[in-house]
C-alpha positions as CSV (number, residue, x, y, z in Angstrom):
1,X,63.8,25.7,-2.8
2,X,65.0,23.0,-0.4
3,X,69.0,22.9,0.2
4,X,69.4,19.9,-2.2
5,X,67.8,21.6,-4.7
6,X,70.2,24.7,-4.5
7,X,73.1,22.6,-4.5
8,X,71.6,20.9,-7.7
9,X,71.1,24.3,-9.3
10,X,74.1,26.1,-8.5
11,X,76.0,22.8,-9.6
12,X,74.4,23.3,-12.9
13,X,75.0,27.2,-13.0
14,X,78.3,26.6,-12.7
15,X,78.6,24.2,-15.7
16,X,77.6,26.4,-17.7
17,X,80.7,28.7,-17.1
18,X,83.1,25.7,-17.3
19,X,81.7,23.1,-19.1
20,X,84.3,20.7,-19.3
21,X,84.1,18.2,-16.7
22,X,86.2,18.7,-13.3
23,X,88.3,16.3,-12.4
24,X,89.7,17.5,-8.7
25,X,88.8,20.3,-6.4
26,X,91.0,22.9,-4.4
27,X,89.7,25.0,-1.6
28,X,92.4,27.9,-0.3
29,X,93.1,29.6,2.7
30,X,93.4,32.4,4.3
31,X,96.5,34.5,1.9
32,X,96.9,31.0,-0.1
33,X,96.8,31.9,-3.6
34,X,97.1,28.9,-6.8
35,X,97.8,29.8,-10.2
36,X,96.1,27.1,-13.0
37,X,96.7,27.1,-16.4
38,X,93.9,28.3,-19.2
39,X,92.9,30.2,-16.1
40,X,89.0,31.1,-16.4
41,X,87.3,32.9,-13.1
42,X,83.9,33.6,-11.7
43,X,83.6,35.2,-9.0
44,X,81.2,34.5,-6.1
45,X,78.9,37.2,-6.2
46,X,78.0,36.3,-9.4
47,X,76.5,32.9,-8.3
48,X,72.8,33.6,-7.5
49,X,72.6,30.9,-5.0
50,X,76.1,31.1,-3.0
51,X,75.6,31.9,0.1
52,X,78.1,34.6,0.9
53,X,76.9,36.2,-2.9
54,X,75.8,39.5,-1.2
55,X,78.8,40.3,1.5
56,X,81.2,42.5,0.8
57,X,83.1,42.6,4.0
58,X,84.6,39.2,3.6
59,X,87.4,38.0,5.5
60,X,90.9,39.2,4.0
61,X,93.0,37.0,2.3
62,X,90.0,35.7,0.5
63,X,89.7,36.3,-3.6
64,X,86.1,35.3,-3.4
65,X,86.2,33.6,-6.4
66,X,86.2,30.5,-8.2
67,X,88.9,29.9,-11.0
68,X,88.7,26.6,-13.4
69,X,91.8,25.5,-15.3
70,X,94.0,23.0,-15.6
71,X,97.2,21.4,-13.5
72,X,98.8,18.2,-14.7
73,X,96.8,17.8,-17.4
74,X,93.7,17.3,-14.7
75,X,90.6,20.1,-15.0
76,X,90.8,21.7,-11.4
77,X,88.5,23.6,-9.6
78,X,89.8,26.3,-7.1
79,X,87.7,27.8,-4.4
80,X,89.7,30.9,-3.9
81,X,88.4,31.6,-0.3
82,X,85.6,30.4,2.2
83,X,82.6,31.0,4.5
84,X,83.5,30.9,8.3
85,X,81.3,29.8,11.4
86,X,82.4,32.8,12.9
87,X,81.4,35.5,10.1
88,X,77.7,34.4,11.2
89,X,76.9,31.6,8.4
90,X,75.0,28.3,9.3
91,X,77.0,25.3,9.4
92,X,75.2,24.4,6.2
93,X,75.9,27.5,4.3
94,X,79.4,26.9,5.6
95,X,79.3,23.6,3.9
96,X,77.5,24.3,0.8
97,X,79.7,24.4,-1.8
98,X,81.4,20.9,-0.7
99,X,78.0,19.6,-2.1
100,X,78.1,21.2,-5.0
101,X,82.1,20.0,-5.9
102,X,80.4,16.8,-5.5
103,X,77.6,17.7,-7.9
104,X,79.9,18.9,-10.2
105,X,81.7,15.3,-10.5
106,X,85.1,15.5,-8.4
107,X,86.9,12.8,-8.2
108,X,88.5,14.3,-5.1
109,X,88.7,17.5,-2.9
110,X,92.0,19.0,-1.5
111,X,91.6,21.3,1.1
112,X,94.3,24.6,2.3
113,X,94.0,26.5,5.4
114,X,96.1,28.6,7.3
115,X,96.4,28.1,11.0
116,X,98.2,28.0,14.0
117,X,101.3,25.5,15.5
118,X,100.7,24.1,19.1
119,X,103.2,20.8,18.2
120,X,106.7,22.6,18.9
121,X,108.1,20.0,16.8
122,X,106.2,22.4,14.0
123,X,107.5,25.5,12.6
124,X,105.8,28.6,11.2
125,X,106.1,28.0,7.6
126,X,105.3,24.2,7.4
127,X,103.1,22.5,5.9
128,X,100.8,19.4,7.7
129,X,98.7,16.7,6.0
130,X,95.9,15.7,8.6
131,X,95.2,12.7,9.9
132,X,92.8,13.5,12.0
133,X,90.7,16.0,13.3
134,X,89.1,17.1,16.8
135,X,85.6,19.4,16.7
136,X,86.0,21.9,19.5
137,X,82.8,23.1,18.2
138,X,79.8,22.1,19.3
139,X,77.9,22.8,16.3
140,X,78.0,21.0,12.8
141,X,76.4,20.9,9.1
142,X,75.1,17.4,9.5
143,X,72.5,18.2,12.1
144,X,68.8,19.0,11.2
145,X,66.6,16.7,9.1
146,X,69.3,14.6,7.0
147,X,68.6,14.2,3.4
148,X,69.5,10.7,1.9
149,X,70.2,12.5,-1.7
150,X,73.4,14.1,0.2
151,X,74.4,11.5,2.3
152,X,73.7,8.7,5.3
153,X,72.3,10.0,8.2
154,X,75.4,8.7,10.5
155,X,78.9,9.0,9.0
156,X,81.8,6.9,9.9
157,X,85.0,9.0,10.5
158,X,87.4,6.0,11.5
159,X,89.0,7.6,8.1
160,X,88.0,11.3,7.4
161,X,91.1,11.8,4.9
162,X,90.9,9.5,1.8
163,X,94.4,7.1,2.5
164,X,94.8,7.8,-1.6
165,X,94.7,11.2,-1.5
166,X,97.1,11.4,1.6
167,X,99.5,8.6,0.2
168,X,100.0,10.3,-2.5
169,X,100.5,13.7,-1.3
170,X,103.3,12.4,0.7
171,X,105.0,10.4,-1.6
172,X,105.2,13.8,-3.6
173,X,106.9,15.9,-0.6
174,X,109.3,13.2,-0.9
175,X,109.9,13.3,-4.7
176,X,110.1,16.8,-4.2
177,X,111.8,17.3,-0.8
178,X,109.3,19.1,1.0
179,X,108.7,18.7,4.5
180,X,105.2,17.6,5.2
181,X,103.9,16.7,8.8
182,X,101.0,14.6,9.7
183,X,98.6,16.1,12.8
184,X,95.9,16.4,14.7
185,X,93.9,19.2,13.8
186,X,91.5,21.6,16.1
187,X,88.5,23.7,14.8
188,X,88.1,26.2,17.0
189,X,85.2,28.5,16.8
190,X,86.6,32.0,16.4
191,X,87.3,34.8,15.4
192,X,89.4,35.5,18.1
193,X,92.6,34.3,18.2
194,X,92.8,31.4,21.2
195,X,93.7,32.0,24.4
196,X,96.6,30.1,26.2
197,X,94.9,28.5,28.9
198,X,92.6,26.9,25.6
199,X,96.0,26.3,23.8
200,X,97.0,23.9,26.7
201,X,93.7,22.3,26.9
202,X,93.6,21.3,23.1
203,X,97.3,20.4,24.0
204,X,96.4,17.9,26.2
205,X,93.5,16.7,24.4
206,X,95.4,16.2,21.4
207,X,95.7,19.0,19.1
208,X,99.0,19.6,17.1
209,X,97.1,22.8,15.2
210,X,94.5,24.3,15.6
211,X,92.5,26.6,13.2
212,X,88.9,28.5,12.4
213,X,87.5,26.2,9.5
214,X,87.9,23.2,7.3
215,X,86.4,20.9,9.5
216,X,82.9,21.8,8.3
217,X,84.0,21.1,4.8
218,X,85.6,17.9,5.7
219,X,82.5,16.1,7.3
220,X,80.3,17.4,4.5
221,X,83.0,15.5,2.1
222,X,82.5,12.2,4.4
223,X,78.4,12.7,4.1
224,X,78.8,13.2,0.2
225,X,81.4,10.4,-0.4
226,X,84.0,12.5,-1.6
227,X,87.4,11.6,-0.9
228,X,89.5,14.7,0.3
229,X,92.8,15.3,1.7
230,X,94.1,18.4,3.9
231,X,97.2,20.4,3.8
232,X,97.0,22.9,6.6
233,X,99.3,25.7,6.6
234,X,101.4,26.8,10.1
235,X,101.1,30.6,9.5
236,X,102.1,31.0,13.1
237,X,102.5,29.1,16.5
238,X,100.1,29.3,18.9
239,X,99.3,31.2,21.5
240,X,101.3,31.7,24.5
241,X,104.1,29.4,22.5
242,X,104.9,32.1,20.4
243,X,106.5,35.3,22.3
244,X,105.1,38.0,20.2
245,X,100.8,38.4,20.3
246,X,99.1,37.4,16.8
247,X,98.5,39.6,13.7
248,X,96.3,38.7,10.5
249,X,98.7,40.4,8.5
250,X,101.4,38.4,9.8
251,X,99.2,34.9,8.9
252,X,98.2,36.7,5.4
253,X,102.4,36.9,4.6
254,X,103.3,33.4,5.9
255,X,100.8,32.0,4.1
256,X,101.7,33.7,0.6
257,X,105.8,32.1,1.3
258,X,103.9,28.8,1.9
259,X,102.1,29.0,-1.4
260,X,105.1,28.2,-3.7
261,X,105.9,24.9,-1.9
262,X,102.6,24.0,-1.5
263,X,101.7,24.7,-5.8
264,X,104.8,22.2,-6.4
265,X,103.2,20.2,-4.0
266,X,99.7,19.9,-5.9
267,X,100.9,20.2,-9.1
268,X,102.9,16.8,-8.4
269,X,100.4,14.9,-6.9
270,X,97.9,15.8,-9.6
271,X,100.5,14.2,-11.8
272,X,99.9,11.1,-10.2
273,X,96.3,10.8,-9.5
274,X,94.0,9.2,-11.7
């Protein structure tokens, strides 16, 4: 079966478990959990065409799961966990279930990730809604022979986050007095934690975070035409600006504290959203 075609299927294996439609899409982090009402699961190894179905070691933090319910009276869809670059997946694999939320009818996708402060005008704890983006990896899952049923060929990021999804999201840490950011964020390759001579490179180039994923899944969403929005998590600052060296246990912790504001956070843009 071609890609498309497994996208297609696994879109429609996945009906079957929820079959009302889905209105919105959540993808979490690492140690970002999200609680739905009318809470029904499946969980990934279960999905014969997933790619990550037959790994056991995945990264911790991650449910490996999907969980369908509802917030705000909208169907959600919550990808509790992802596939990394780093753990040895293609760029495609990486990006294949941003296809299928688009095959499964989203009106929009809102993506969670933890990661790591370089802006010192950030604090471990906050919370960022992207503006932009900067690759620092050289490879992506548009390249290869493109297939029109998924997308153009070239994709125009002058806007990679969907100015309705962001508007609202911060018209909602208003309402609700939460501190959200905007940034630049970095997608750095992994799994090593950065060194700080690369901390003051992406410094310079631009970088107010910089993480291991989520920029994959965002220029699959661009391909797709599905709108999506970012909220990236600072479990920690980044190398050589924090004193102390990094610990995944440490992210996994921040990123749990984190959780609350960022539920109330969804929850009140949902509310809003058409």
């Amino acid at each position: 079966m071609t890609y498309y075609e497994n996208i297609v299927e696994t879109a429609n294996y996945i009906k079957k478990y929820f079959n009302e439609p889905i209105d919105y899409a959540v993808v979490l982090g690492s140690g970002i959990t999200l609680e739905l009402e009318e809470q029904q699961e499946l969980g990934y190894e279960a999905i014969p065409l997933f790619p990550g179905n037959k790994r056991s070691n995945h990264v911790k933090g991650h449910a490996n799961k999907l969980t369908f319910g509802k917030i705000s009276g909208k169907n959600v869809l919550v990808l509790n966990g992802r596939l990394h670059y780093y753990e040895g997946y293609k760029m495609k694999e990486v990006a294949f279930m941003t296809y299928v939320v688009k095959f499964l009818g989203a009106k929009g996708l809102f993506i969670t990730n933890a990661c790591g402060a370089i802006n010192t005008n950030f604090t471990e704890g906050d919370i960022v809604c992207l503006d932009d983006f900067i690759s620092l990896v050289s490879n992506n899952p548009l390249m290869g022979e493109n297939d029109p049923r998924l997308g153009e060929r070239f994709v125009d990021m002058t806007t990679p986050f969907n100015p309705y999804l962001v508007d609202n999201l911060l018209s909602s840490a208003e309402k609700l007095d939460i501190k959200l950011h905007r940034g630049v964020y970095g997608f750095f390759q992994g799994p090593y934690f950065e060194t700080r001579a690369e901390i003051q490179a992406f410094k310079t180039m631009g970088c107010d975070l910089v993480g291991m994923s989520t920029v994959p899944e965002v220029i699959a969403a661009n391909h797709a035409g599905l709108p999506v929005a970012v909220l990236a998590c600072a479990t920690n600052m980044a190398t050589g600006i924090q004193k102390k060296k990094h610990d995944h246990e440490h992210v996994l912790k921040t990123a749990q504290k984190i959780s609350v504001n960022l539920k109330n956070l969804l929850i009140e843009t949902l509310k809003n959203l058409d």
